[in-house]
N, C-alpha and C positions, 0 to 999 in steps of 0.2 A: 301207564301214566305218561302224558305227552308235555314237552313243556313248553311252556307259554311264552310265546314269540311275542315280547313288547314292539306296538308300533311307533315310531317316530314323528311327534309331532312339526317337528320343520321339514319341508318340501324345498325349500327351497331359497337361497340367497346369493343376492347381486349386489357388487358392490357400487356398481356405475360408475367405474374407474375413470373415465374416459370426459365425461361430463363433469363429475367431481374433478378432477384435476385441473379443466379448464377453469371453471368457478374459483379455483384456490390460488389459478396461478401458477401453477404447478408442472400443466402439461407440455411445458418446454423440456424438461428435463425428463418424463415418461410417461408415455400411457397403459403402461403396464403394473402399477405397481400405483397402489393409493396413497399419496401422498398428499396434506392440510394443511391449513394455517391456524391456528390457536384463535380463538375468540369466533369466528367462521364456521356455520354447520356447512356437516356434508350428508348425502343421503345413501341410506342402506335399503333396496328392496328384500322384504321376509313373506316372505309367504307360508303360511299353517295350512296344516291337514285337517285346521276346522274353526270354525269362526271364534273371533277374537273378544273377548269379555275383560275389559280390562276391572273392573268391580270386581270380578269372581277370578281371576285366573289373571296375575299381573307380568308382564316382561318385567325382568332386574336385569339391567348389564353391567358388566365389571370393565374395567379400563383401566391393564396396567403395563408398568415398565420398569427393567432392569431386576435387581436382587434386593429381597428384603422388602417390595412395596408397601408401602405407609401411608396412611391420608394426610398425615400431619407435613410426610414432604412432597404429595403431591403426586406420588408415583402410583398410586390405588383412583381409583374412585367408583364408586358405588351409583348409580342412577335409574330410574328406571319409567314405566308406564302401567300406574301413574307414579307421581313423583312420590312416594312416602317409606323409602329404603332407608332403612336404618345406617346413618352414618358416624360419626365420630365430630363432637363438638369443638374441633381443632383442625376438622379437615379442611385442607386446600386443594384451588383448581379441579373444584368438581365440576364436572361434566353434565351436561343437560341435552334432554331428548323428548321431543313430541309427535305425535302421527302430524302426519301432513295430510291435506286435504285431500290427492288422488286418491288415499286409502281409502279400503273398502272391509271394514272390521268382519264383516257377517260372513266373508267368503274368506277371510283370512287372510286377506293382501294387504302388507302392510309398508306404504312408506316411511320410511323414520330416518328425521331431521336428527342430526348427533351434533352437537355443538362442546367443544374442547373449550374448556374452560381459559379467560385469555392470558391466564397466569401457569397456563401447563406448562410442565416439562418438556424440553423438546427432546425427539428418539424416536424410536419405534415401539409402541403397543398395541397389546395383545387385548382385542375386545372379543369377550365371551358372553352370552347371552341363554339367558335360563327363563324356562315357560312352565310353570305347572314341576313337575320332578325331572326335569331334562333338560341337559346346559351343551350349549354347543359352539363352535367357533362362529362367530359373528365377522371379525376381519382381521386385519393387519394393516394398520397406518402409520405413515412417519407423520411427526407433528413437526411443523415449524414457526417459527416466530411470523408474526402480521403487522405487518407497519400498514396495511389497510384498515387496522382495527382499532377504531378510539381508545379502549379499554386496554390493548397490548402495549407496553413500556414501550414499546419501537415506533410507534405509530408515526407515521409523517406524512404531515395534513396536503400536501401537495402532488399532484397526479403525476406530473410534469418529472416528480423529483424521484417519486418512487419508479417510473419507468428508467432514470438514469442510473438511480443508485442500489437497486435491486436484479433489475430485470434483465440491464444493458448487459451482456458478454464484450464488447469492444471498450477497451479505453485509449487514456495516453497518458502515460509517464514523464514526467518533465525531466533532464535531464541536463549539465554544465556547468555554467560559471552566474555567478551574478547579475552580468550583465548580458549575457547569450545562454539563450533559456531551448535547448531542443527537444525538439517532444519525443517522443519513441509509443510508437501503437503496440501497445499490452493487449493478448488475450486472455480476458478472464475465463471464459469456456466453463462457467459455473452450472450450464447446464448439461452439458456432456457426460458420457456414459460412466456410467457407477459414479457419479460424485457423490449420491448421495450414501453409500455405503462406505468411498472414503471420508467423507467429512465427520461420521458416525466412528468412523475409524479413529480418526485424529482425536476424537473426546474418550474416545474407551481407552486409550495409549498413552495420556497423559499423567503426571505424578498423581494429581488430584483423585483421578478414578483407582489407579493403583493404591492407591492410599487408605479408601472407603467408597468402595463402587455404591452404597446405596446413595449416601450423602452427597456422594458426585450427582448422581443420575436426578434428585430433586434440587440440588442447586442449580440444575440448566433451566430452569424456569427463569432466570435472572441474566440478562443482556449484558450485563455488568463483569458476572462471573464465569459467561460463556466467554465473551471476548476476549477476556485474560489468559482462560487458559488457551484458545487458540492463538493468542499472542505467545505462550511461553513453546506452542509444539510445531509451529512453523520452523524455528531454529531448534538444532540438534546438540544443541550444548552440553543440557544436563539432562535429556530424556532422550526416548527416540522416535526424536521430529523429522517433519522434513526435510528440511534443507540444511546440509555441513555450511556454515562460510568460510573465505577465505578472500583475504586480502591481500595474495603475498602476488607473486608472479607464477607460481608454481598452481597447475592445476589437471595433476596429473590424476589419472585414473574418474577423471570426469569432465566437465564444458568447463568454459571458463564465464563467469557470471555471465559476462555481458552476451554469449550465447544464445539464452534465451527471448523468444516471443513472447509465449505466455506462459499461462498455471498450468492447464492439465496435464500434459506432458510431465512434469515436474509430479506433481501429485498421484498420476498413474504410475510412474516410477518408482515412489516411495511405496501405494500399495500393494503393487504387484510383487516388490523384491522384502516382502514379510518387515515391512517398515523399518528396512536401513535406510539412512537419508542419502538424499541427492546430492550429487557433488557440483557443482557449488553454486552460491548465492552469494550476493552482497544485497545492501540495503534495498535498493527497487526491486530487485526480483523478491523479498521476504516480504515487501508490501505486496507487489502484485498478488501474489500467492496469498497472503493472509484478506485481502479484497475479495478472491475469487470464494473463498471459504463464508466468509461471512454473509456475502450477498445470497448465497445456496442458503445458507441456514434460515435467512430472512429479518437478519440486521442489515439497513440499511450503509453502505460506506462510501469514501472515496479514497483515491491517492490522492498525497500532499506532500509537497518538492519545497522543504526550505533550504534555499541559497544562502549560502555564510552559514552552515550549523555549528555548533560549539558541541563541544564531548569536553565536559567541564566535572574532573573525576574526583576533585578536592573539594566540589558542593561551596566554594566561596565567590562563583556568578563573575569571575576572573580570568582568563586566558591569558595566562602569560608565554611570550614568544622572545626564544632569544637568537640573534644576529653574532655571530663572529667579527669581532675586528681583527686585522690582518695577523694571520697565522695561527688564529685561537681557534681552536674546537667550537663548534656551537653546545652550548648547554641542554638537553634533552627536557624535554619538558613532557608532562604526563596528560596534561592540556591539549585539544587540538582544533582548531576550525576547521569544517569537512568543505570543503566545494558545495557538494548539497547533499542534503540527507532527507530518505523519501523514507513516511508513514504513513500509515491507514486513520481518517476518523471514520468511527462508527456514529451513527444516531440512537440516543437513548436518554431514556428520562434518568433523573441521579437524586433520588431519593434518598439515599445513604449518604448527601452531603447539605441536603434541604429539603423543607417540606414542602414551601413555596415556587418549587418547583425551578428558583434562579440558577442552579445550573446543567438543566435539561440542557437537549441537543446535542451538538457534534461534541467526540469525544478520542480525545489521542489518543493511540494502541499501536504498539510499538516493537514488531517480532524481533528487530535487528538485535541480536545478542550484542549488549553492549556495557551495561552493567545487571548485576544482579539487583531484586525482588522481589524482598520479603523470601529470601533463598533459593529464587529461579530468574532464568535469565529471561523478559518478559518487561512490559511497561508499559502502565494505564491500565483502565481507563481515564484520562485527567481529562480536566474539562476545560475546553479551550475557553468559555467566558471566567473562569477561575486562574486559567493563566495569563489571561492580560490584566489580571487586576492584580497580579503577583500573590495569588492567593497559595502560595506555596505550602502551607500547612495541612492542605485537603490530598485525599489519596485520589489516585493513586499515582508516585509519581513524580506529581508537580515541579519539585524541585529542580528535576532535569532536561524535564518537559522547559519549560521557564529559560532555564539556563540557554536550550538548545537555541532560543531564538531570541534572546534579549542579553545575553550575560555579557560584560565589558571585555573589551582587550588592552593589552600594556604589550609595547614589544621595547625590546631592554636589548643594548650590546654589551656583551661582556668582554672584557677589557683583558690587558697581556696578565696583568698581574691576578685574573680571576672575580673582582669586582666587575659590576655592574652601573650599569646606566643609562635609567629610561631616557627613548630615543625619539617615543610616540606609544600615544594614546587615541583609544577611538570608542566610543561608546553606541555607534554607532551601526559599526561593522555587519553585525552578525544579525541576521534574521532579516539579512538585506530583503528578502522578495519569499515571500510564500506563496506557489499558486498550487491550484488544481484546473481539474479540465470541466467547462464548463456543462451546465446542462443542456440537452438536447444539441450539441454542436462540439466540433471538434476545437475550438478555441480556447484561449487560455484566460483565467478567470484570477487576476490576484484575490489573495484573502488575508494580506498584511496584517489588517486591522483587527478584523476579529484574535489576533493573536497580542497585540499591544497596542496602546495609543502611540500618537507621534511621535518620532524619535526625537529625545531632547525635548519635550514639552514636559510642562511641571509636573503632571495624570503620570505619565510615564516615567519619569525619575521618582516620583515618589510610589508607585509600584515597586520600581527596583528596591528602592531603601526598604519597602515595607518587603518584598523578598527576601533582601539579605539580613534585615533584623527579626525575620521569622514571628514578626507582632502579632495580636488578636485582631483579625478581621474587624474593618473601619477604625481602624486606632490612625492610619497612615495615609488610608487611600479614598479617596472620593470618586464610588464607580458612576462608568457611565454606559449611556443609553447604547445596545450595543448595535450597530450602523445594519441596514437591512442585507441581507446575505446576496440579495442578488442586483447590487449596486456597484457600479465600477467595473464590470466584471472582465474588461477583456484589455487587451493590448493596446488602448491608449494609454495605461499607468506605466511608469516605469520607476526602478527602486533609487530612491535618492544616492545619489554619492556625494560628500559632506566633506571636503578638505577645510583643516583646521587653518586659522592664522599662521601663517609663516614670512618671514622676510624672504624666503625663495620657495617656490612654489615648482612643480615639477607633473608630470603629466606625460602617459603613455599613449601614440599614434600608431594606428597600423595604416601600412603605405597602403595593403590591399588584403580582401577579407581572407584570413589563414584558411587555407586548405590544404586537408589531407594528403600529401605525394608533391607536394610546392615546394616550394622554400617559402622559410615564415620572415617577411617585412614589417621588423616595427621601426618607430625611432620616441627617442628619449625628450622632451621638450624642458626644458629649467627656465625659470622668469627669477628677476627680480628686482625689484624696483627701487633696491640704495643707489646712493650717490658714488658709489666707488665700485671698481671691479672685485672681483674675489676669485681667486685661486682656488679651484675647487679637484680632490679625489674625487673620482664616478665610479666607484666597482660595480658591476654588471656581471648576477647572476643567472643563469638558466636551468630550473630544476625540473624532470618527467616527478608531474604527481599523481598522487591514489585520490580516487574521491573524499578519501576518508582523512585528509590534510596530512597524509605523510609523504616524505618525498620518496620516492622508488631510481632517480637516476640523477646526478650531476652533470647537466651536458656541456655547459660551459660556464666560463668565468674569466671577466677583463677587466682591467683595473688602468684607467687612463687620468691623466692630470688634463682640464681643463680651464679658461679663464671664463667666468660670467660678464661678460661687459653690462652696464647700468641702464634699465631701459631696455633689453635685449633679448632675444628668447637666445637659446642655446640649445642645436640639436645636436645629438648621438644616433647615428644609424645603430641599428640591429637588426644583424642577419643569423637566422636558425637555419642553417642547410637542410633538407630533406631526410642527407644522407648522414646527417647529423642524430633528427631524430626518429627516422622510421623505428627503429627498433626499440632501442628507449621508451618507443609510445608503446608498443606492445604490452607493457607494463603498467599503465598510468590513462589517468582519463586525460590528464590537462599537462598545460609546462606554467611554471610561477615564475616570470622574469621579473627581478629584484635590483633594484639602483638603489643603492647607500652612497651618499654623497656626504664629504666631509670638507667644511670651512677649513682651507691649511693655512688662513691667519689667525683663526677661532678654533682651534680641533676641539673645542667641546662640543659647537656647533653639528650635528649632524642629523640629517636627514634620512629620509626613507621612503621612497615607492614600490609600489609591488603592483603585480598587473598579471590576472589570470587568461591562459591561450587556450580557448575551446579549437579544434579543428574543427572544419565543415569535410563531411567526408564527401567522398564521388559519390555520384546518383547509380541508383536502379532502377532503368523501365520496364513495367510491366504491362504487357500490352495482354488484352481479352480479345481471342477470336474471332467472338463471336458479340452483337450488340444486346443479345438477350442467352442471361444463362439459367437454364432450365433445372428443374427439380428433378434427382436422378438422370438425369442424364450429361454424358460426357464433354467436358469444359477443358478446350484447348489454350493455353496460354505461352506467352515470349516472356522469359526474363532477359534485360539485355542490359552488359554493364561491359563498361569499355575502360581499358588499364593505363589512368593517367601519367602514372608515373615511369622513370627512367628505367628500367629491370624487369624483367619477369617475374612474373606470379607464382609462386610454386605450392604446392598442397592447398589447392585449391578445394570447397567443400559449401554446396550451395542445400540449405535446409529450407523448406519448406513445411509450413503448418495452418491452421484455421480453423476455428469450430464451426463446424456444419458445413464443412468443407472438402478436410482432410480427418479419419477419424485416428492418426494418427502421425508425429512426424517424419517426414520424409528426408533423408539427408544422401545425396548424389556429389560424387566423387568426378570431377573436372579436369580438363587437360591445364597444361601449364599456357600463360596467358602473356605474348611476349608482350612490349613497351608499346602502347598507342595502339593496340590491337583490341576486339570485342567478343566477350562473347555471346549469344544467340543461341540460348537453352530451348527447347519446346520440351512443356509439363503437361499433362494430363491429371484431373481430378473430374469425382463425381459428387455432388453433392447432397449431402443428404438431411438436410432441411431447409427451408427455407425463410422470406428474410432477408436483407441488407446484411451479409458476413463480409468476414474482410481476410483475405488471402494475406498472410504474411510470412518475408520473404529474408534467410539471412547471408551473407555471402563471407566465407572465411578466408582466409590463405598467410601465410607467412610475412606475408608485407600491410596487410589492411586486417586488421580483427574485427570481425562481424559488421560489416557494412550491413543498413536495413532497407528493407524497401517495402509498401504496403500499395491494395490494390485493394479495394472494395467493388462488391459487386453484389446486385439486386437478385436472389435466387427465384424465380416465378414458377409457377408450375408449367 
C-alpha cells in the first residue's frame, strides 16, 4: 500500500516588494521588506497549479497581529474572494481584496489588490491565505498610518506638507533666547537602517504593551493613543525608554545633550544595547528624537521652539520669581521660565474631544519628562486650537500645555526681615515667540498665534480667566477664526517686548554682537523724565544658565550708587571677560544679566531689568571636493575651524554623521589647537543613497562644547 503524496495547489508568490513600497512611500526606508500604509492597496502575485473559480473554490485570507487577535480590536480580519467570509458583527478595520485586471483566472495567475483597512492597527502582520483545504503563508507587512488617505485620522490634504512633515529626514531646531533665535540642523534619519524594527520596538517596550500586549497592539489603530505612548518611551523615567535626561553639569558615562546631531544614532544606541537608554537628552534632543519616530510611523510632525516657557508645577498659571535684597537669600521657587523649550506637534483628527471635527489638526506631544500623566511621565496630545481658547478642561494635558506659553509672572524681592514685595509684573513674558521651520525651506516660520490671541487683548485675558476658573466651554471666551497656517511665516515678525509704565525706564545695549571666546560688552541705559535727580543703587548681576531657567553659575555681581540727572539717560558699562565665563558656559546655555535699581530717596521704589546673552559661536567651514557628489562613490571633504580665542584647545573631538551619508557616527580624536591657529581635517564618506543629505558636523574640546557646522550636498548617480 503506497501513500498518497498530496499536491500543492500554490505555485507560486511574489510580493512586489519593490514597486509596492515605492507606491506606499515606503521605499526610502527598504526595499527589502514589504512595508504599507493603512487605507492604500498593495499587490500580491499568486499563482495556482490550476485555474481559479472563484463560485466553486473561494480564496479566504486572514490578516493578523500580535497576541490574542480579535476583530472587535482590529488585530484579526477575515477577507476574501469573493467577499462573503463569515465575520463578526462588531468587527473593525477589515481588510479588503479584489483580482486586478492583469489577472488571468483560467490559468491561475492571480493579481490581488489587498487594501488594509484605514483604521488598522499599525505592526507587523501575518497574512495567510487558504484555497480549497490548503492555507499557506501569503506575506508579512508592516502597516503604517496614511496621511495620503482621506479616510486615515492623519490625513493631511496638502502635498507640499506631507513631503516636509513626513518624508523630510533634514530639519532644524530652534534654539536661545527670546530675542536671538539660532537654528541647529537636526537629523531626523527616519528612514535609516532598522527603524522600523526600532520604532516597533519602542511600542512593544512600553507600560501600556507590558500591561495588555493584546489591548495595546488594537489600540495603535488610534494616532491619539500611539503618540502618547511614544511621547511617555522616548524619556527613561518610569520605563525603559530612550533617552536618560539630565540637566545638571555632570554627564558622565555618556554625551552631553547638546552633543548630538540627530535621532538615529540615539535610537540605534538604545536598540542595540537591549533598550537601556541613552545618556543624555534635554528637551530638543527628546523632540528631535520623538519627530524622527513619529514621521517613520506615518503621523505627520514638526518641532516647535517656544521662547519664554513656563514649568508652572502649582497649576495656578503664576510664575512667581524672587530677588534678594542685599544679603538675603533668594527664596526657591518651584516655578520656572525656561529660555526655550522645544516639543513635537503631530497632525491628527481629535474626535475624543468633538465630533465636528473643531479640534482636528496640530496637536502638542511632549516627551521631555517634566511632570507626570495620568501616572507616566509624557504629555498630550492637547490641541493647539484648544489651547488658545484656554480650553484647559480637554485632554490631554492642556493645562500645562497653556501654562507653558501663556501663564503670568510676578517677580517679588524678599526683604531682611523675610517679607516680600512685588517689584514687577508681566503678563506678557512667556510664550514670547513660538516658531518652527518652515515648509519646503530652511527658514523660520512664527506660529504665535495659533497658540494665543494678542497679548493683552480682551480674546486673550479672557481665555486666561476662562483657564484659570477652569468654566464650561463658551461660558468666558468668544473663539475665533483660527489665522491660515501659512501666513507670516518667516523672519519679518519679531516677538513684541512690552515695558510697563514706569517713572524710570531702563534698557539693555550691547556694544558688539556676544561671541563665544570675546569678552561680552553690554551697557546699562536708565531714563527718566522727573523734574528732579534721584540717587539711585544699581546692583548688577551676572548668572551662567540652563535652558531650563535654573542658574548653574554666579559669575559676577556690583553694586554701584549712581545719580539720574532729569531728562538724561544714564549709562553702566558691563564687561563679562572671556576668562570670566568660558568655563562657567560649559554648564549653561545662556548668562541672565540683572539690574535692580533702588530709589535711595524712595527705597520702596524699585526696579528691575533682566536681559538674556545667547553667545554666537565661531564658524565651521566645510568645504566639498568635489562640485558633483556621486552615488557610492567616495566624497572628499575640509572641515576647517580656526581657534578664536586666547588658550589652547585641549581634548579636542570632531564627530561627524548624516543619513545617506554616513551609516554611522564617526568621532576622530584631534591635536591640541594653540591661540589664532586652524585646523584643516580631510574626511572621507561614501554615500549611499541618494538626494539633497546633509553632512553634519560637531566640534568639542574643553574650551568650546560642541560647535556645529552643516553642509548639504546633492547625491546624483
Amino acid at each position: 500500500m503506497t501513500e498518497e503524496v498530496k499536491m500543492s495547489f500554490f505555485k507560486e508568490v511574489e510580493l512586489k516588494i519593490e514597486s509596492n513600497n515605492a507606491k506606499h512611500r515606503t521605499n526610502e526606508i527598504t526595499n527589502k521588506e514589504l512595508i504599507v500604509r493603512r487605507g492604500e492597496p498593495f499587490t500580491v502575485f499568486l499563482k495556482l497549479t490550476e485555474s481559479f473559480h472563484a463560485d466553486r473554490h473561494p480564496l479566504t485570507v486572514v490578516a493578523l497581529t500580535g497576541v490574542q487577535p480579535c476583530e472587535e480590536r482590529g488585530t484579526i480580519s477575515y477577507f476574501g474572494i469573493p467577499d462573503n467570509v463569515q465575520r463578526s458583527t462588531s468587527a473593525k478595520a477589515v481588510w479588503k481584496i479584489k483580482l486586478k485586471k492583469e489577472s488571468y483566472p483560467k490559468k491561475g495567475i492571480l493579481h490581488l489588490a489587498i487594501t488594509p483597512a484605514a483604521d488598522t492597527p499599525i505592526g507587523e502582520f501575518i497574512l495567510t491565505i487558504k484555497y480549497k483545504d490548503e492555507e499557506t503563508l501569503l506575506a508579512i507587512a508592516t502597516v503604517l498610518f496614511n496621511p495620503w488617505c482621506a479616510d486615515d485620522s492623519v490625513f493631511l490634504p496638502l502635498e507640499e506638507e506631507r513631503q516636509e512633515y513626513v518624508m523630510n529626514e533634514q530639519g532644524i531646531i530652534y534654539r536661545g533666547s527670546a530675542m536671538y533665535h539660532f537654528p541647529l540642523s537636526w537629523d531626523f534619519g527616519q528612514f535609516e537602517d532598522d527603524m522600523v524594527r526600532i520604532c516597533m520596538k519602542i511600542l512593544d517596550r512600553s507600560v501600556k504593551h507590558i500591561e495588555d500586549p493584546a489591548a495595546d497592539r488594537g489600540d495603535r489603530c488610534d494616532p491619539i493613543y500611539v503618540s502618547r505612548v511614544v511621547s511617555a518611551m522616548i524619556n527613561s523615567t518610569d520605563d525603559s525608554g530612550v533617552l536618560e535626561g539630565s540637566w545638571g553639569s555632570s554627564f558622565e558615562g555618556g554625551f552631553s545633550p547638546s552633543h548630538w546631531n540627530g535621532s538615529h544614532a540615539i535610537l540605534k544606541g538604545w536598540f542595540n544595547r537591549d533598550c537601556h537608554p541613552v545618556k543624555y537628552g534635554q528637551c530638543w534632543v527628546f523632540a528631535g528624537v520623538m519627530c524622527s519616530v513619529m514621521r517613520l510611523l506615518g503621523i505627520p510632525c514638526r518641532v516647535v521652539t517656544n521662547f519664554e516657557s513656563a514649568h508652572d508645577t502649582n497649576k495656578n498659571l503664576i510664575i512667581d520669581t524672587y530677588h534678594a535684597d542685599y544679603g538675603v537669600a533668594e527664596k526657591d521657587s518651584p516655578d520656572s521660565v525656561w529660555n526655550f523649550h522645544v516639543w513635537v506637534e503631530g497632525w491628527m483628527k481629535r474626535p475624543d474631544l468633538a465630533e465636528n471635527g473643531k479640534y482636528d489638526g496640530w496637536q502638542v506631544v511632549d516627551p521631555t519628562p517634566q511632570e507626570a500623566s495620568n501616572g507616566l511621565y509624557c504629555c498630550g496630545p492637547a490641541s493647539v486650537k484648544a489651547i488658545r481658547n484656554g480650553f484647559v478642561d480637554l485632554k490631554y494635558d492642556a493645562p500645562f500645555v497653556y501654562a507653558e506659553v501663556n501663564a503670568d509672572c510676578i517677580d517679588w524681592l524678599v526683604k531682611a526681615d523675610g517679607s516680600k514685595k512685588q517689584i514687577f509684573s508681566d503678563t506678557k513674558r512667556v510664550g514670547a515667540a513660538l516658531v518652527t521651520k518652515c515648509v519646503g525651506s530652511n527658514k523660520k516660520k512664527y506660529i504665535t498665534k495659533k497658540y494665543k490671541f494678542k497679548e493683552g487683548s480682551k480674546k486673550e485675558r479672557a481665555a486666561f480667566k476662562y483657564a484659570v476658573l477652569e468654566l464650561e466651554e463658551g461660558d468666558e471666551v468668544e473663539e475665533d477664526s483660527e489665522d491660515d497656517d501659512t501666513s507670516g511665516g518667516t523672519d519679518e515678525e519679531t516677538p513684541d517686548v512690552i515695558i510697563p509704565p514706569s517713572p524710570l525706564t531702563m534698557r539693555f545695549e550691547e556694544v558688539a554682537k556676544p561671541k563665544n571666546g570675546e569678552d561680552v560688552n553690554l551697557r546699562l541705559v536708565l531714563h527718566s523724565e522727573s523734574s528732579f535727580a534721584r540717587p539711585l543703587s544699581i546692583a548688577i548681576s551676572v548668572q551662567v544658565m540652563r535652558h531650563n531657567g535654573t542658574p548653574a553659575v554666579n559669575l559676577q555681581k556690583d553694586v554701584k550708587e549712581e545719580t539720574l540727572q532729569p531728562g538724561k539717560d544714564l549709562t553702566i558699562p558691563i564687561l563679562i571677560p572671556f576668562l570670566a565665563y568660558h568655563k562657567p558656559m560649559l554648564e549653561g546655555e545662556s548668562m541672565k544679566v540683572s539690574a535692580m535699581v533702588t530709589d535711595l530717596k524712595e527705597p520702596g521704589n524699585v526696579y528691575l531689568a533682566e536681559d538674556d546673552i545667547v553667545l554666537i559661536e565661531p564658524p565651521i567651514i566645510i568645504q566639498v571636493d568635489s562640485s558633483e557628489v556621486k552615488f557610492h562613490k567616495n566624497v572628499k571633504v575640509a572641515v576647517i575651524f580656526k581657534n578664536p580665542a586666547n588658550e589652547i584647545l585641549t581634548d579636542c573631538k570632531l564627530t561627524l554623521s548624516g543619513s545617506g551619508l554616513l551609516r554611522d557616527e564617526t568621532i576622530t580624536k584631534l591635536p591640541d589647537l594653540p591661540p589664532k591657529c586652524q585646523f584643516r581635517i580631510g574626511v572621507h564618506f561614501i554615500p549611499y543613497r541618494k538626494g539633497k543629505k546633509t553632512l553634519l558636523v560637531d566640534l568639542d574640546c574643553k574650551t568650546f562644547r560642541d560647535i556645529k557646522g552643516t553642509c548639504t550636498v546633492n547625491v546624483t548617480d
